[in-house]
N, C-alpha and C positions, 0 to 999 in steps of 0.2 A: 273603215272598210270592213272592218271584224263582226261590227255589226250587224252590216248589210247582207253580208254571206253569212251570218246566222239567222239572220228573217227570211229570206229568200235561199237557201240550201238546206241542207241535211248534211251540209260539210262542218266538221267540226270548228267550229271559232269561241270557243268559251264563252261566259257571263256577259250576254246582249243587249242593249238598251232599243227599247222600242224609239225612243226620242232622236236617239244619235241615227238608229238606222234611217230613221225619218232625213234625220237634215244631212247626211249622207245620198240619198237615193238619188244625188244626177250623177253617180257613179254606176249606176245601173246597166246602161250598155255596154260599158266595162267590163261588169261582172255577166252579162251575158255573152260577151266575148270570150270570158274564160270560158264559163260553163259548157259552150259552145265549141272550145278548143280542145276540151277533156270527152264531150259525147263525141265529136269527131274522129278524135284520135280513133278511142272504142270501136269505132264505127268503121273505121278504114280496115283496121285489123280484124276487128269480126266479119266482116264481107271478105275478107283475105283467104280466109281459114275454115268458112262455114258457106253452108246454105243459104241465098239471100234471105227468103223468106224465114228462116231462125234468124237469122245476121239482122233482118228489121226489129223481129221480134226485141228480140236481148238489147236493141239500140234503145227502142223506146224503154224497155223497162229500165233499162240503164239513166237515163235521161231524168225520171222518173224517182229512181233510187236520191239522185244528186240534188234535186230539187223538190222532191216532197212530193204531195198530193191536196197541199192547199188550195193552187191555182184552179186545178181540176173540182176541187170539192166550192170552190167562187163560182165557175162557170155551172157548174149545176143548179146551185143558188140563184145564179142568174136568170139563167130559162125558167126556173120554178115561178120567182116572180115576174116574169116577163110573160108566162102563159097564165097567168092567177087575172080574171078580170073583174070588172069593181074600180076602186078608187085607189090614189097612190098608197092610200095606208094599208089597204089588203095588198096590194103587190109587195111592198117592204114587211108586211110579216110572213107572206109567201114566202121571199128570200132569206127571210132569219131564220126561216123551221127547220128545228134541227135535222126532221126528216127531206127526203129526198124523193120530192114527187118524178111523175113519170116521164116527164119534159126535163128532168134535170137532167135523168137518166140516160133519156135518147141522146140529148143533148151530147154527154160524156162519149156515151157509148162512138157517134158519128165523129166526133172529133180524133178519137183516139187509133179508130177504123182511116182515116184519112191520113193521121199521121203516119201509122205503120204503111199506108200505100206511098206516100211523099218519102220515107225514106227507105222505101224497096225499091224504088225507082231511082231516088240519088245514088244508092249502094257508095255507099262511106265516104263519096266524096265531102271532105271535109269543109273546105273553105263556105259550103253551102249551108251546113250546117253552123255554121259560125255565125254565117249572116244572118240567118234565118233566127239565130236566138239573141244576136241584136240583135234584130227588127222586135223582137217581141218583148225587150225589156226597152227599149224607144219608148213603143207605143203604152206601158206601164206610167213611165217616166213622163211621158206628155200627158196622160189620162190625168194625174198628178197636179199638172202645170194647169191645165183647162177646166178639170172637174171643179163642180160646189160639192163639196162634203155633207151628207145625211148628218143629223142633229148629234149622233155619237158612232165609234167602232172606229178601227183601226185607220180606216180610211180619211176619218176628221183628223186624228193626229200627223198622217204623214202629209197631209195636204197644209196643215197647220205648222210644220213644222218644215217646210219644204223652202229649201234655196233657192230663189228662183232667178233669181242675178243670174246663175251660173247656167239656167237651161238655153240660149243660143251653143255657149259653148259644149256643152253635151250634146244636143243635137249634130253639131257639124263633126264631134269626133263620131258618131254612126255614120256618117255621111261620109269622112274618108276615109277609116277602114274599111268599108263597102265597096267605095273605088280601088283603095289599093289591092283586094283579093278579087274582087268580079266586076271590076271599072264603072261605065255609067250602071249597069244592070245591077251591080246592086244600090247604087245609088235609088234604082227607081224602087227597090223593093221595098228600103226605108223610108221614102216617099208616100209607098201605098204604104205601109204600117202605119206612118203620122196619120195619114186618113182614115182609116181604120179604127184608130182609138179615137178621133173626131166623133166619128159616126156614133161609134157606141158611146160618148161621154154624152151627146147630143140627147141620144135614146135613151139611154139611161134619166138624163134630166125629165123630160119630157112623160116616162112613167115612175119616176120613184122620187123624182124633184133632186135629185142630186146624184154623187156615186160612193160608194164603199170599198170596204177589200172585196169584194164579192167579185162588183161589176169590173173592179181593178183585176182581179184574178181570173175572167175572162175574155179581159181584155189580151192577155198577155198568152191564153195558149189558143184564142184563134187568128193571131196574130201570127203566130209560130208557123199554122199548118196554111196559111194565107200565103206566108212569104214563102216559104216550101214549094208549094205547087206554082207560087208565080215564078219561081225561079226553073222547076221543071220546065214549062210551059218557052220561056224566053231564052236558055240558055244552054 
């Protein structure tokens, strides 16, 4: 688990193996459940004590702080080779360059724009945020289960190294903590997350012939502002 939270956080957990995090990862929604528990918290109490619009602010950068800027710096990668057109192999060197074209950007830019509206409108209610980050380490975790792995990068290892006996039972623990804090609704949000990372493992193969940390790391925060605003939306 030490591992897992040292590849996917900025929380301290010592000396990490990229391998073990791998054959670790259907603990994933778990650790989005933490992650999820700790932005909450923040979240309650900074709407408590502040201006909502600072109170969004400081949630997201908060959120941000706890889990890095990898996923963010995937999802840019992603739209870069997603808008690069030509053949799978200009789109996958699209997404490797280490620059960051202007579709990565907008790309960042709308998602990040969305989340601070998704949680100025939740104002710290917690248990939403909880779901909302499962749903979006789910949909990682199934990207995972479903994706073909690009010829090398981090992506081939955790798919390569992945348990997959254990994803029913991963899945259904999203699937009852979801009921037990927002009963069927959130049931359905994790629902629409699985389809979500569908979608995009689908699209992913279809332009780049397989997926990476990239397409994996934006799977996982429009996932996030997906379930956010369906949860606004229904609840």
């Amino acid at each position: 688990m030490l591992d897992l939270i040292g590849f996917f956080t900025r929380l301290p957990s010592g000396k990490t193996s990229l391998e073990k995090a791998a054959e670790y990862s259907f603990l994933l929604p778990l650790l989005g459940g933490s992650i999820g528990l700790i932005v909450g918290v923040f979240s309650f109490f900074t709407f408590r004590y502040m201006d909502d619009l600072l109170a969004a602010l400081l949630t997201v950068v908060f959120l941000y702080v706890i889990t890095g800027l990898n996923h963010l710096d995937g999802l840019a990668d992603f739209a870069d080779g997603m808008y690069t057109s030509g053949s799978k192999q200009r789109k996958i060197e699209a997404m490797k360059d280490v620059r960051i074209g202007i579709a990565g950007v907008t790309f960042v830019l709308f998602v990040i724009l969305f989340l601070i509206y998704a949680v100025f409108m939740i104002k710290g209610e917690i248990y939403k945020i909880v779901v909302a980050e499962i749903c979006a380490k789910t949909s990682m975790f199934s990207a995972l289960f479903f994706g073909k792995p690009l010829k090398s990068g981090i992506g081939k290892i955790f798919i390569e190294n992945l348990n997959k006996i254990i994803f029913p039972a991963s899945i259904l623990f999203s699937l009852v903590i979801s009921f037990i804090l927002l009963q069927y609704f959130g049931v359905l949000v994790v629902v629409i997350s699985l389809c979500i990372s569908l979608i995009m493992v689908m699209v992913a193969h279809r332009a780049f012939g397989g997926i990476n940390g990239d397409v994996i790391g934006a799977i996982n925060e429009l996932s996030r502002v997906v379930s956010l605003f369906t949860l606004l939306l229904i609840v």
